[in-house]
C-alpha positions as CSV (number, residue, x, y, z in Angstrom):
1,X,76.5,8.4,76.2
2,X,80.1,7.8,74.9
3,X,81.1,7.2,71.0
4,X,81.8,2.9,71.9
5,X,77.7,2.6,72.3
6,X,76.6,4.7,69.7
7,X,79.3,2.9,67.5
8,X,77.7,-0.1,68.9
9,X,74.4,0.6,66.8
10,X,75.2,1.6,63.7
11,X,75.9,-2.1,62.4
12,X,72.9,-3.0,64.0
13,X,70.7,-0.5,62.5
14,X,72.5,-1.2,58.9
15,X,71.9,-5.3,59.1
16,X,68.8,-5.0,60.0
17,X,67.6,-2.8,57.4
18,X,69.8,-5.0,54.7
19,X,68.2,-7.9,55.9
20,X,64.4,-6.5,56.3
21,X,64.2,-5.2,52.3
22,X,65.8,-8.2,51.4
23,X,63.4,-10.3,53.1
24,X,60.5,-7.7,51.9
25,X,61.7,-7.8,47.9
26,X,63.2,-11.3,48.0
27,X,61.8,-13.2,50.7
28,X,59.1,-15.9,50.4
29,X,56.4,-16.5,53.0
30,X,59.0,-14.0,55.0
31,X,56.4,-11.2,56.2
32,X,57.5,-11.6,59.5
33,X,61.0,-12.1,59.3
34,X,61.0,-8.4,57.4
35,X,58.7,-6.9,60.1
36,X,61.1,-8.5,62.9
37,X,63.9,-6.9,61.1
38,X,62.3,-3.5,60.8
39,X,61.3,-3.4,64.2
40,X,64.8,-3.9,65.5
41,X,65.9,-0.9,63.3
42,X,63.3,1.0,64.6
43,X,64.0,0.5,67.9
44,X,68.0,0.5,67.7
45,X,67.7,4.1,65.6
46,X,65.7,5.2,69.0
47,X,69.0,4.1,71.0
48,X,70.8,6.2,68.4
49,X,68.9,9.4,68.7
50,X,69.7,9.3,72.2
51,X,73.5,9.7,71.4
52,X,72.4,13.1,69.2
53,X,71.7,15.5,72.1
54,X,69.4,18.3,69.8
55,X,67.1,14.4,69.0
56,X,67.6,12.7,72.1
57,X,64.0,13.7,73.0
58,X,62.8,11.4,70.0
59,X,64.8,8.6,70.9
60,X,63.4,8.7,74.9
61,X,60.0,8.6,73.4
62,X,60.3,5.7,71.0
63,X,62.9,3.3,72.5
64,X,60.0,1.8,74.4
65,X,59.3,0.4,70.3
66,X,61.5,-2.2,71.3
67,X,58.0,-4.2,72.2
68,X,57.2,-4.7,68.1
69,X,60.4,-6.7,68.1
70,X,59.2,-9.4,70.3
71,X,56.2,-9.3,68.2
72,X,57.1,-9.9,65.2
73,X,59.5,-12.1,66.6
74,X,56.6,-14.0,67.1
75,X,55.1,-13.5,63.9
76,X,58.5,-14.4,62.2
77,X,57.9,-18.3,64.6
78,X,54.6,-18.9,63.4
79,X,55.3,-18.1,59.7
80,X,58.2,-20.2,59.4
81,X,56.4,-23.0,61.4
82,X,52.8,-22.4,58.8
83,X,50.5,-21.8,61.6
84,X,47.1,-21.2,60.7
85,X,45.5,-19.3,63.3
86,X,47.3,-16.0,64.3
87,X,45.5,-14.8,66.9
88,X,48.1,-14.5,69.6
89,X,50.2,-12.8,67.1
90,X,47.7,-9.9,67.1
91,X,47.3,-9.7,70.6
92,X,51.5,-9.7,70.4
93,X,51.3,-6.6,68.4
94,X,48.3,-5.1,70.9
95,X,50.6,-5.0,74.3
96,X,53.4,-3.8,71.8
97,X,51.4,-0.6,70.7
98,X,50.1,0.0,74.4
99,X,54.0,-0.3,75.5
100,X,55.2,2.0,73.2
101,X,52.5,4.6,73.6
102,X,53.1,4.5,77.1
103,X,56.9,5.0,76.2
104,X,55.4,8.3,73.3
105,X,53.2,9.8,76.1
106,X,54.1,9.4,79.8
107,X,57.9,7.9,79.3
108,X,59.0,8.6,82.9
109,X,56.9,5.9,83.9
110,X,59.6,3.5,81.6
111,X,62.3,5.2,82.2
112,X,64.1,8.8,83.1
113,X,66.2,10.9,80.9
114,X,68.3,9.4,77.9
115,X,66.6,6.1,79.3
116,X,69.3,5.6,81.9
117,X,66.6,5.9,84.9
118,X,64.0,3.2,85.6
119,X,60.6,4.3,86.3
120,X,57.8,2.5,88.4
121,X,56.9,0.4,85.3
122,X,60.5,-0.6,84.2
123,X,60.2,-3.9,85.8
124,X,56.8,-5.0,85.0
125,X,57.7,-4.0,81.5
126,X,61.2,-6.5,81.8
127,X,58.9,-9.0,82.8
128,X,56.5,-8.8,80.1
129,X,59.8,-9.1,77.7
130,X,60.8,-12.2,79.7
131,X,57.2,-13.7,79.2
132,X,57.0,-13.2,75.8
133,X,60.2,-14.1,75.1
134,X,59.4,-17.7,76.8
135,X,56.1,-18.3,74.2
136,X,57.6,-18.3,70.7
137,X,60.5,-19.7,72.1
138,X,58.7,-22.6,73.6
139,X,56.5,-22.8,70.3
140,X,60.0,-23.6,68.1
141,X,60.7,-26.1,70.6
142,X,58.0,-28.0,70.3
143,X,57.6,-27.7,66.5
144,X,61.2,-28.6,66.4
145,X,60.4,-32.1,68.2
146,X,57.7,-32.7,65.5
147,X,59.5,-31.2,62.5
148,X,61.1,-32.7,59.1
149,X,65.1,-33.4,59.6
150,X,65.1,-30.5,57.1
151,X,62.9,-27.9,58.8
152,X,65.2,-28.5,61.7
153,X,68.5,-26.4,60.7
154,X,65.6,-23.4,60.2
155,X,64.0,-23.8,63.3
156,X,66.9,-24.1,65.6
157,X,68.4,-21.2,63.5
158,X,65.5,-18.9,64.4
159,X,65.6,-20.3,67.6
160,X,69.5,-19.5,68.6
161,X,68.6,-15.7,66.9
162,X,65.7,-14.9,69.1
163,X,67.7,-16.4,72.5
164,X,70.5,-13.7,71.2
165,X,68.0,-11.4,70.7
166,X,66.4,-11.5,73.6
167,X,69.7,-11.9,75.8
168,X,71.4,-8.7,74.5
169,X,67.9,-6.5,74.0
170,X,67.0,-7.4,77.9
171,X,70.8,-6.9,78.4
172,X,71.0,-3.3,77.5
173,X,68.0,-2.1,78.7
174,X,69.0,-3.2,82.1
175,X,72.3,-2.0,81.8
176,X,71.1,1.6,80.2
177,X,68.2,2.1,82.5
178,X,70.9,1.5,85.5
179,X,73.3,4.6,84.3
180,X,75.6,1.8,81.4
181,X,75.9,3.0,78.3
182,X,77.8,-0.3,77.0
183,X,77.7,-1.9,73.6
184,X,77.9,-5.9,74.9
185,X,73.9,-6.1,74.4
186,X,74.3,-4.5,70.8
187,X,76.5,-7.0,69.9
188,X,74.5,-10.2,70.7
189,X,71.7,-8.7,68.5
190,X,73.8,-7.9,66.0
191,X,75.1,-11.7,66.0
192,X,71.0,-12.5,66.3
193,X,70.8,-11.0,62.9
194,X,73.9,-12.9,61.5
195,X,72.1,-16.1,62.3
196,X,68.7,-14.8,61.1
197,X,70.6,-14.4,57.5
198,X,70.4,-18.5,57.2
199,X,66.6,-18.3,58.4
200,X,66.0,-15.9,55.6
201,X,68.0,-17.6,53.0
202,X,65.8,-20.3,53.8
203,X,62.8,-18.4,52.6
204,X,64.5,-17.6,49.2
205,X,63.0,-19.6,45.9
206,X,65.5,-22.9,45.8
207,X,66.6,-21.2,42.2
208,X,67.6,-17.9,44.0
209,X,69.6,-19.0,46.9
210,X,72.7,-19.2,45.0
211,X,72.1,-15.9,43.4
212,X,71.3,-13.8,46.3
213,X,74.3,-14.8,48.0
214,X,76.4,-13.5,45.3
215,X,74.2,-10.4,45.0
216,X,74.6,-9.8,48.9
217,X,78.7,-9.9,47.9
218,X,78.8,-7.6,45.0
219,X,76.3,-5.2,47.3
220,X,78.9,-5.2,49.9
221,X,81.5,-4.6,47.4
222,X,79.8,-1.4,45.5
223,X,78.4,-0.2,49.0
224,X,82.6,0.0,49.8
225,X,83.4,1.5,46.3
226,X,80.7,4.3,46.8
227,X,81.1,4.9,50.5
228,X,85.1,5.2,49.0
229,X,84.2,7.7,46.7
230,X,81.6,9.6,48.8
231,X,84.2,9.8,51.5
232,X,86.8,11.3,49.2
233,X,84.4,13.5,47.7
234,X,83.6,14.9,51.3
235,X,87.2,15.1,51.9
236,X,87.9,17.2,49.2
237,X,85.1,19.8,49.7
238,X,85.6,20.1,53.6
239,X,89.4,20.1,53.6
240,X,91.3,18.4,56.5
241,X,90.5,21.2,59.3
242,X,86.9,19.2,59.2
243,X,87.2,18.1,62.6
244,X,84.4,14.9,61.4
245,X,87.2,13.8,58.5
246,X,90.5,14.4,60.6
247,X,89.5,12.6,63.7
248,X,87.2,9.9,63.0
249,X,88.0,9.7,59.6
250,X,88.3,5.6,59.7
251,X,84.9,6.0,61.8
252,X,83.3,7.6,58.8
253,X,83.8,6.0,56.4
254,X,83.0,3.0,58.5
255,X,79.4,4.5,59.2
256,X,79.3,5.7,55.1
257,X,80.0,1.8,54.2
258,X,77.3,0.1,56.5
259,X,75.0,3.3,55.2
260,X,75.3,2.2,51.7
261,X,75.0,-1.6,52.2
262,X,72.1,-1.1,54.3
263,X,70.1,0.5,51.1
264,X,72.0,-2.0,48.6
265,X,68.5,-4.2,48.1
266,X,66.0,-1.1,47.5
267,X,68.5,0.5,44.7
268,X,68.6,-3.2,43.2
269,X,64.5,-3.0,43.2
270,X,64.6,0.6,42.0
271,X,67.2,0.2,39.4
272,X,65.1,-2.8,38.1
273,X,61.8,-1.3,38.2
274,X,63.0,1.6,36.5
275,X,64.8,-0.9,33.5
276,X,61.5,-2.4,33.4
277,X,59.4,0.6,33.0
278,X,61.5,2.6,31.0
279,X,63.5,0.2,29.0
280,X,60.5,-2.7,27.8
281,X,61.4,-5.7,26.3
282,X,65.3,-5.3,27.5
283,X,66.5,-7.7,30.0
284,X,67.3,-6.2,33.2
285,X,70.1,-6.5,35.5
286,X,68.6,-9.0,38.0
287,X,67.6,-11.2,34.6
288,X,70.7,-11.1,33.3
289,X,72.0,-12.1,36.7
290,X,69.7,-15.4,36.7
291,X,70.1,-16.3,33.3
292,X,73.9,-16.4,33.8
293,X,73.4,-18.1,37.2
294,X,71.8,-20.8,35.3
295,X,74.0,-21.5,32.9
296,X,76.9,-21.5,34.9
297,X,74.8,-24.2,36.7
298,X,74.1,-26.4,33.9
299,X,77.6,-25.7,32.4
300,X,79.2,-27.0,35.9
301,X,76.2,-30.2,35.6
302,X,77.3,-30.7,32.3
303,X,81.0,-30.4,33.4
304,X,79.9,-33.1,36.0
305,X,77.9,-35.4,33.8
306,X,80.4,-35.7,31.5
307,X,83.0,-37.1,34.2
308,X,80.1,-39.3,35.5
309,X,79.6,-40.7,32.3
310,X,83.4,-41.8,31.1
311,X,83.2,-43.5,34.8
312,X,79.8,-45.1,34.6
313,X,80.7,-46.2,31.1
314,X,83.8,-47.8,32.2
315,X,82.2,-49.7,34.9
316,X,79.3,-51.2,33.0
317,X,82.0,-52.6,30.5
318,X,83.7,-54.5,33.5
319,X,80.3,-55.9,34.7
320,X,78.5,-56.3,31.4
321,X,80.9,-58.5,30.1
322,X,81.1,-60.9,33.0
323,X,77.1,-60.8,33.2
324,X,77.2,-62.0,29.6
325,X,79.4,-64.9,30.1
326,X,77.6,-65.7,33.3
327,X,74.5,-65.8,31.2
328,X,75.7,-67.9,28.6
329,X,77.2,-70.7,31.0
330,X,73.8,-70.7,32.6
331,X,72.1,-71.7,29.5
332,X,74.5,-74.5,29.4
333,X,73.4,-75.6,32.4
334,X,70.3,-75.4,32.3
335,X,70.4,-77.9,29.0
336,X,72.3,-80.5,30.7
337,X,69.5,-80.6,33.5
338,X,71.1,-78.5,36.8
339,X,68.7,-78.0,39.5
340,X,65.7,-75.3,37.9
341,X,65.4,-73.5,41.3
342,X,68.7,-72.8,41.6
343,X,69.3,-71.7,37.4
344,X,66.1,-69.7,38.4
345,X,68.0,-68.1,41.1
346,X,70.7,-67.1,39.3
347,X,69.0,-65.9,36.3
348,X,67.5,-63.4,38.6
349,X,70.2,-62.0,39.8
350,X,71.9,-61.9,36.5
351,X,68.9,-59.9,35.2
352,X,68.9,-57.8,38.7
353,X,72.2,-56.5,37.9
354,X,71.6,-55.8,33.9
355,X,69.0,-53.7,35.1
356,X,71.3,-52.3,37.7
357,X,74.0,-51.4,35.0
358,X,71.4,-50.3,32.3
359,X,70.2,-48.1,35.2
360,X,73.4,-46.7,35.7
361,X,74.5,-46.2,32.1
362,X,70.9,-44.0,32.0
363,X,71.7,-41.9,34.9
364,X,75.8,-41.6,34.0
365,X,75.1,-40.5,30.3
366,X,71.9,-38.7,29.3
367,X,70.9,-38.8,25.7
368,X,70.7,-35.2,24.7
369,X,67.4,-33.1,24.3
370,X,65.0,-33.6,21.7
371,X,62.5,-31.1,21.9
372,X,59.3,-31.1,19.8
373,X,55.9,-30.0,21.2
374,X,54.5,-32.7,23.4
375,X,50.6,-33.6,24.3
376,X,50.7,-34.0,28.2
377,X,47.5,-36.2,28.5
378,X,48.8,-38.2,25.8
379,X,51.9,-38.3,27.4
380,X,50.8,-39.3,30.6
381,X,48.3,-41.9,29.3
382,X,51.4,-43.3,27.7
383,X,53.4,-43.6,30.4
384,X,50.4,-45.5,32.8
385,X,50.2,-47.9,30.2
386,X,54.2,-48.7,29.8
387,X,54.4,-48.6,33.4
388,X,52.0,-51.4,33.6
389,X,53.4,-53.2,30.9
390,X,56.5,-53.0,32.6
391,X,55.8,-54.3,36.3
392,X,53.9,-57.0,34.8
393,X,52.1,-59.0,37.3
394,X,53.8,-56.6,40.0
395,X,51.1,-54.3,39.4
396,X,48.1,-54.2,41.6
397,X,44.5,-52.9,40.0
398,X,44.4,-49.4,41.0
399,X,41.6,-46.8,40.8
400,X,43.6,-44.4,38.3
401,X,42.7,-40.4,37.4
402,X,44.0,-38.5,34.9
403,X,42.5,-35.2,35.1
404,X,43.7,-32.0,33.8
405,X,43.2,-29.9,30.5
406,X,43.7,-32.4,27.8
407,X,44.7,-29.5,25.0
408,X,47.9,-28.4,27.4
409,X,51.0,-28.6,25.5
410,X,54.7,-27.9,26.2
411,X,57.5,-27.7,24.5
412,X,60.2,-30.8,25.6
413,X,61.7,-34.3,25.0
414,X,58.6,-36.4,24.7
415,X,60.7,-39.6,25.6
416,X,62.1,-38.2,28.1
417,X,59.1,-36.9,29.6
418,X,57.5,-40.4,29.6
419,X,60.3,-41.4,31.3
420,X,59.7,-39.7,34.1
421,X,56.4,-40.1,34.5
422,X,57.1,-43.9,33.9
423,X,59.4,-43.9,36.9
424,X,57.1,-42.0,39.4
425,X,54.0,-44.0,38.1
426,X,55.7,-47.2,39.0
427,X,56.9,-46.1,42.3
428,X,53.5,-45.4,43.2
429,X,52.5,-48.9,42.0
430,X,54.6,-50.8,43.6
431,X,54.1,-49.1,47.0
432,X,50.4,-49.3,46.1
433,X,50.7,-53.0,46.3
434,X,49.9,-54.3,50.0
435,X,47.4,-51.1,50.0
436,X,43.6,-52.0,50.5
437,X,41.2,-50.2,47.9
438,X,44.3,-48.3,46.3
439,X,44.3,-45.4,44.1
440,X,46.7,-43.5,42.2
441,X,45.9,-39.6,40.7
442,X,47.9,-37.8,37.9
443,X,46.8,-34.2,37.6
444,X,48.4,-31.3,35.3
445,X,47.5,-27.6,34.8
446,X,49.5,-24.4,33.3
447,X,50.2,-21.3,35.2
448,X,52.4,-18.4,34.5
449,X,54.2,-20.7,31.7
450,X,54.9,-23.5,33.8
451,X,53.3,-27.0,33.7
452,X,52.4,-28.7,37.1
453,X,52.1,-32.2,36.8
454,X,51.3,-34.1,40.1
455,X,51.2,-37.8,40.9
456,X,49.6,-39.1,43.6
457,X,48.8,-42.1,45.6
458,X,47.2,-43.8,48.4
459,X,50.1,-45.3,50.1
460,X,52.1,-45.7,52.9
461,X,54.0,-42.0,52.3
462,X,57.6,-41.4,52.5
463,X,59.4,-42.0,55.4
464,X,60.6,-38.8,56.9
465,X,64.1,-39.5,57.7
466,X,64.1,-40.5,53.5
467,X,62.4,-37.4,52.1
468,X,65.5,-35.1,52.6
469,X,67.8,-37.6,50.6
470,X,65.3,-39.1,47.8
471,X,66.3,-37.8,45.3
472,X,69.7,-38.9,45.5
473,X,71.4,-41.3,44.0
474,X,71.3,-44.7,45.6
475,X,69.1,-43.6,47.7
476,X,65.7,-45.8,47.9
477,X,62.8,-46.5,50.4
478,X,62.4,-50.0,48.4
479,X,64.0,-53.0,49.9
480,X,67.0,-54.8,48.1
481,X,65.5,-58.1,48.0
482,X,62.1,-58.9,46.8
483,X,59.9,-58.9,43.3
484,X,61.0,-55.6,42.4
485,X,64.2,-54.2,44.3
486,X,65.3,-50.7,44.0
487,X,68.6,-49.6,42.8
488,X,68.1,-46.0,44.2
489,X,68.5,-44.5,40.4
490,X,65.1,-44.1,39.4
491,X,64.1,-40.6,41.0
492,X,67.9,-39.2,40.7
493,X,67.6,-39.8,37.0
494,X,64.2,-38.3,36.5
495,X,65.3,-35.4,38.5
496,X,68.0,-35.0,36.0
497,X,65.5,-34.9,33.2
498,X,63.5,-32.1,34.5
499,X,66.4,-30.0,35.6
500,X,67.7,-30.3,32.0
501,X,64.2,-29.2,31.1
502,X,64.7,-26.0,32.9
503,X,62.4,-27.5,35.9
504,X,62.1,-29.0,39.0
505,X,60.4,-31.8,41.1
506,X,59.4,-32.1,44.8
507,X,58.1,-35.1,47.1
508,X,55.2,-34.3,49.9
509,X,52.6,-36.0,51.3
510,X,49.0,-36.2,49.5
511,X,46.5,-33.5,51.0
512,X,43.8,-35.7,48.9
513,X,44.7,-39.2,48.7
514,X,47.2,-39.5,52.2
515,X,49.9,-40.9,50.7
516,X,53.2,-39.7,48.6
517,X,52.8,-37.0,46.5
518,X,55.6,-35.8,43.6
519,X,55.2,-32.3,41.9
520,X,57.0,-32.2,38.7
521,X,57.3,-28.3,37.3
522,X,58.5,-27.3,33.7
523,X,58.7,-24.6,31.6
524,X,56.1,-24.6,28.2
525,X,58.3,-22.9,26.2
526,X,61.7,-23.7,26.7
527,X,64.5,-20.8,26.2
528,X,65.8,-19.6,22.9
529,X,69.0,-20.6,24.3
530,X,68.5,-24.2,24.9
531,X,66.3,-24.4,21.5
532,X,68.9,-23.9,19.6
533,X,71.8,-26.0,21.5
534,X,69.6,-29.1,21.2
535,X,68.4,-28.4,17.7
């Protein structure tokens, strides 16, 4: 085999293993993402060994491992689709040990020598790969059809790596087995595993995202700095007779870069287990990393808010002032005897948009933090009551549940905290209103020092199409006309509340009432840091 194919594999081998401990250390729900990844450097460091002559012997023996990549393959489709049953994933991983022992034990039936032969099972074997190739593929389809606009971009992302995947890995064995050692089916696996970087991005904690993205930069920056000085260092002692350093001396230190960016996760883990262990109650690395991650975050919100606010100021002056002559003329009016249904008219659309601009002013500038410890039950029994008070006749009779530990604190913005609630506790009621035998739920618990508090309700749901998008501004599943209309504000400006709380709020679907559910999460104790801005 020439120097192009095994040149071919190194990247290969050195994404995949970058991508499998990041999926393994940073990865959520991404066991088989990891084991997919593993599996393809498994199998593409068998291709290797058979460009070593004194290893090639391994390699023959274990390239048939390219089987547990169409397993986990598999695996990696049902976890990012949340199947329950996995019971053809076992049976996935059954035929893939039987291939490979086949491959470790009687390899001439696979293939000849350096795997460039074909034996009496080659094609069978090429046509189990095509078969299973066809199932999770088919499986994505189908759970594409049925899937959330924003599952989509994952699932046809997984979709377009495992077609690569399957293309180039079928590729090359045909090619090999046949007597062609070339590098064109390495290359379509290696841009399978570029795509499979957004698929594993995916399954990073929303928080995260941002940070591991810069963390995979800097990694790629040290791995060059250290291959750099490893490759001088080795220049130095061999001198430049080294045959290895004269001729392929852009080659090496190729193979030295990929080598060190490979491993650039597990030192990360290593260095910060070792900070940890040795060095308690100092912040390591990767903490000093998300702290600084999130501030720069609320530093560019704040940057952002404050721009908002001159603008949102400006324009509530133009319409306030207009509204309050508009107001005052209608009065007038109204005393000299013009039509009531028509004043009536009016004054609701006056009033609409006062509440549109006080809206607005409350979302453009947020009054700052004033954090004291807060009584959730109290809290939420608060905010049931305003929310009533507020809607009026609007509100239908409900079954409503609080349940939760009543001696839960946290340390926040009381008002601001009712606020919220207020906003999702109405929502709920006003979808609740056409709903026979309605009920609405708040629950709250602690865990790990975050407070969970969930609302839920026995209504129609979110639409689909609206979920990605509610929490935007502007954005409502309300209609513009009618008792109540939505201005699209409420949920943006109680999802600026919690993130300024240091938390974080999500819309599903009720498991135990079938309608919307919204998951607000936030911190008990809020950082020293913040404590003593707002103080």
């Amino acid at each position: 085999m020439g120097p192009l194919f095994a040149y071919s594999l190194v990247p290969v081998l050195s994404v995949s293993l970058l991508l499998c401990f990041t999926a393994a250390i940073r990865g959520h729900n991404a066991r088989g993402l990891a084991l997919y990844c593993l599996a393809t450097a498994v199998w593409t460091g068998s291709l290797l060994l058979l460009c070593i002559p004194p290893l090639s012997w391994v390699g023959e023996r274990f390239v048939a491992s390219g089987a547990f990549v169409a397993a986990a393959y598999l695996h990696s489709a049902y976890d990012v689709t949340a199947q329950r049953s996995y019971r053809l994933v076992v049976l996935a991983y059954g035929v893939a040990v039987v291939v490979t022992g086949i491959g470790v034990f009687i390899p001439d039936a696979l293939h000849g020598p350096l795997a460039m032969h074909r034996g009496p099972l080659f094609w069978p074997a090429m046509a189990l790969a095509v078969a299973s190739a066809l199932v999770p593929l088919a499986h994505l389809a189908r759970s594409y059809r049925n899937a959330a606009p924003e599952r989509r971009p994952v699932l046809l992302s997984l979709g377009i790596a495992g077609l690569l995947a399957y293309v180039g890995s079928i590729g090359n064995a045909t090619m090999l087995s046949g007597g062609y050692a070339l590098p064109f089916g390495m290359y379509l696996v290696l841009a399978a595993l570029l795509v499979l970087v957004h698929v594993i991005n995916a399954h990073q904690p929303a928080a995260d995202r941002k940070l591991l993205e810069r963390s995979l930069l800097y990694s790629a920056i040290a791995a060059v700095l250290s291959a750099g000085f490893l490759f001088g260092v080795l220049t130095l002692l061999a001198g430049s007779g080294q045959p290895f350093l004269a001729e392929y001396r852009a080659g090496a230190f190729f193979l030295l870069v990929l080598s060190a960016l490979a491993f650039e996760p597990v030192r990360q883990a290593l260095q910060e287990w070792l900070g940890r262990r040795f060095f308690k109650g100092r912040a390591t690395g990767m903490d000093l990393a998300v702290a600084l991650a999130r501030e720069e975050a609320r530093a560019d919100q704040a940057s952002r808010l404050a721009e908002l606010g001159q603008f949102t100021s400006a324009v509530a002056h133009e319409v306030r002032n207009p509204l309050g002559v508009l107001a005052a003329h209608l009065k007038l009016l109204e005393r000299k005897g013009g039509d009531p249904d028509a004043v009536a008219a009016m004054r609701e659309q006056i009033d609409r948009a006062s509440h549109f601009v006080d809206e607005l002013l409350r979302y453009g500038r947020p009054r700052p933090l004033d954090l004291r410890r807060v009584d959730i039950a109290a809290t939420v029994a608060l905010a049931w009551s305003t929310a009533k008070q507020g809607l009026g006749p609007l509100a239908p009779e409900v079954a409503f549940a609080s349940e939760g530990d009543t001696t839960l604190t946290l340390e926040a913005d009381q008002s601001q905290v009712s606020q919220v609630l207020v906003i999702l506790i109405e929502n709920a009621l006003l979808a609740l209103r056409d709903v026979p035998s309605p009920r609405l739920k708040v629950t709250f618990e602690a865990s790990a020092g975050r407070l969970l508090v969930r609302v839920e309700d026995s209504g129609p749901g979110i639409p689909p199409e609206l979920r990605p998008r509610l929490f935007q501004p502007f954005v409502t599943g309300r209609k513009r006309e009618g008792p109540r209309p939505g201005t699209g504000l409420g949920l943006a400006i109680a999802r600026g509340i919690i993130e300024r709380h240091g938390g974080d709020v999500r819309a599903g679907e009720s498991e135990a009432l079938g309608g919307a559910a919204f998951e607000v999460t936030l911190p008990q104790v809020q950082p020293a840091s913040l404590s003593a801005a707002v103080a």
